[in-house]
C-alpha positions as CSV (number, residue, x, y, z in Angstrom):
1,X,27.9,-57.5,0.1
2,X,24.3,-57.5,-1.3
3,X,23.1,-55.5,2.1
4,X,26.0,-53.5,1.9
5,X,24.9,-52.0,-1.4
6,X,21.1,-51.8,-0.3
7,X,22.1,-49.6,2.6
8,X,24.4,-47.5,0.9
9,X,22.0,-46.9,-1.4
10,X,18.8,-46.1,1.2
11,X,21.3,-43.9,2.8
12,X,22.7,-41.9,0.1
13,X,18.5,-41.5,-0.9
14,X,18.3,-40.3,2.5
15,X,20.6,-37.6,2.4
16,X,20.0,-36.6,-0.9
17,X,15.9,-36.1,0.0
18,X,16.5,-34.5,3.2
19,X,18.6,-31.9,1.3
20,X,15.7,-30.8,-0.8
21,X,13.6,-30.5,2.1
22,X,15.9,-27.9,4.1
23,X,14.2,-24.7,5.4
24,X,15.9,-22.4,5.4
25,X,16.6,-20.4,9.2
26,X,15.8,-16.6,8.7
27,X,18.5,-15.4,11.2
28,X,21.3,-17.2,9.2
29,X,20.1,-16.1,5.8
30,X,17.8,-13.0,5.8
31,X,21.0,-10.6,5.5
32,X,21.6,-8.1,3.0
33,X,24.3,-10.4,1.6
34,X,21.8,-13.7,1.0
35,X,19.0,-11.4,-0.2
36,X,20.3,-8.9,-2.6
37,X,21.4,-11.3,-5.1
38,X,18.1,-13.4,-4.8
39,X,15.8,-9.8,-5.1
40,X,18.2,-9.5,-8.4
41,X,17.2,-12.6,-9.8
42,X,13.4,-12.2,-9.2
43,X,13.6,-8.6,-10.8
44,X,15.8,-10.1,-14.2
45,X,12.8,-11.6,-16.1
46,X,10.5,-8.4,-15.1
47,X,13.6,-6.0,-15.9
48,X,13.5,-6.9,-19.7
49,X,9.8,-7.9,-20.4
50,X,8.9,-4.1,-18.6
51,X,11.4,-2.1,-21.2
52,X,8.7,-0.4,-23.0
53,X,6.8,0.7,-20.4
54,X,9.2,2.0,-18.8
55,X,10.9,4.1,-21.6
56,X,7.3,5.4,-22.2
57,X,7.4,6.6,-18.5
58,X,11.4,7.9,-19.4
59,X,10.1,10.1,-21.8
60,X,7.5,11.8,-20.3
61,X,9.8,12.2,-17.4
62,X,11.8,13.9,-19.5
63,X,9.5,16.0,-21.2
64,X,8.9,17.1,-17.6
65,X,12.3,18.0,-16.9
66,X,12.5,20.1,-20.0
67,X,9.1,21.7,-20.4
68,X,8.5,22.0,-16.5
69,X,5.0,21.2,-17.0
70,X,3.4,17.9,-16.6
71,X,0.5,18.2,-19.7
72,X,-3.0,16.1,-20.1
73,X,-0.9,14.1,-22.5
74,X,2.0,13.4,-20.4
75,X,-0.5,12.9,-17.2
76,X,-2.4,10.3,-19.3
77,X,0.8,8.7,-21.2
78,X,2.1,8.5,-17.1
79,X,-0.1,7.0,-15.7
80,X,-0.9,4.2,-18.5
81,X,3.2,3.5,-18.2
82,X,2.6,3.2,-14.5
83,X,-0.4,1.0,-14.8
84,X,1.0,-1.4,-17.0
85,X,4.4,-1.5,-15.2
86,X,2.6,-2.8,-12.0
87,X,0.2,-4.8,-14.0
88,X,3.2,-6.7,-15.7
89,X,5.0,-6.9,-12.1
90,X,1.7,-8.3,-10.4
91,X,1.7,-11.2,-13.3
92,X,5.5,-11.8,-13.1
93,X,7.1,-14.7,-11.8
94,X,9.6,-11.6,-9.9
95,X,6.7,-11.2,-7.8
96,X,5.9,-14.7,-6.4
97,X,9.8,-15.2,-5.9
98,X,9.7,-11.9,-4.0
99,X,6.4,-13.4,-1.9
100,X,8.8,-16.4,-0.7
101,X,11.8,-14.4,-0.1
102,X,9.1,-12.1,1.8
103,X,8.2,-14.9,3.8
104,X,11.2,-16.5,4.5
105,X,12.3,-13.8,6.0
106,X,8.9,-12.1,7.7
107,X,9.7,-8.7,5.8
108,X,6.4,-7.5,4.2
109,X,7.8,-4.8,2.5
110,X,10.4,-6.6,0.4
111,X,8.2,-6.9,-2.4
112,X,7.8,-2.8,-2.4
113,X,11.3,-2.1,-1.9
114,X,11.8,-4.5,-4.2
115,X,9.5,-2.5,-7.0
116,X,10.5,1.0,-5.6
117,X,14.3,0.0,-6.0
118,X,13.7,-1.0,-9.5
119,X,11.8,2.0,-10.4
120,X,15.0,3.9,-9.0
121,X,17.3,2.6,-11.1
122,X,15.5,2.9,-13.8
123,X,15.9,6.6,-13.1
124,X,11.9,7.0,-12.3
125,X,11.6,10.4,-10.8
126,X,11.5,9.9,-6.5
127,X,7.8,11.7,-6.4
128,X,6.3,8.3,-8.5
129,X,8.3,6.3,-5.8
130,X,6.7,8.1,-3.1
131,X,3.3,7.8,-4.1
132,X,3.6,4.2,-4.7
133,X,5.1,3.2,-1.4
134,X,2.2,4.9,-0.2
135,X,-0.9,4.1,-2.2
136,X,-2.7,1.8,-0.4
137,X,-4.0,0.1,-3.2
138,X,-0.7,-0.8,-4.7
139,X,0.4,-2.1,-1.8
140,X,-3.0,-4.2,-1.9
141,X,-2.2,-5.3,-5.0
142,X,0.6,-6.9,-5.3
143,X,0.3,-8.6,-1.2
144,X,-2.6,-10.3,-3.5
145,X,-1.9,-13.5,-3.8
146,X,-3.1,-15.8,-7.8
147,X,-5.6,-18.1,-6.7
């Protein structure tokens, strides 16, 4: 009876540790389905700590919309928005989330989809999308990895 109980118990350690070790296949999991709502938890905690960047960048989208002219203001106002919305995503946990999910799945780009989709729904006019996706540097900096 004793035994009994010692192997039940070094089994049932057994499975439970060799759940926590599972890796995960990429060809069973690295569809849209598995991925989306993963990408959508990453993005939460960045989502509500980048607010007020953002509606900084809103506004001066707006101006633009209504003026038609993108002034020295609104250029500088822009870009500082911009700046500190990729500063805060470099820093976020979103980011290092994204990484893994980047890896898991051998996607490189996940983590500027990711950013660009983001910047979408946040109604960020497509030319600041573009340019993103295709500044070198931004790509750069957030393949960066903390040390």
């Amino acid at each position: 009876m004793r035994w009994t109980r010692f192997f039940t118990v070094v089994l049932a350690s057994v499975m439970l540790f060799s759940g926590c070790a599972k890796r995960y296949d990429p060809e069973e999991v690295c569809t849209g389905k598995w991925i989306k709502p993963r990408v959508d938890q990453a993005m939460a905690d960045f989502r509500e700590k980048s607010k007020t960047a953002f509606d900084l960048l809103k506004g001066v989208s707006d101006d633009v919309r209504k003026t038609g002219d993108l002034g020295k203001f609104q250029m500088v106002t822009a870009l500082v928005s911009l700046a500190s919305l990729v500063t805060d995503f470099k820093d976020s946990s979103a980011i290092r989330d994204l990484r893994i999910l980047s890896k898991t799945c051998d996607d490189p780009k996940l983590v500027t989809r990711a950013f660009s989709g983001y910047l979408r729904e946040q109604g960020a006019p497509e030319a600041i999308v573009d340019l993103l996706e295709q500044v070198d540097a931004f790509q750069k900096l957030i393949a960066e990895e903390k040390g």
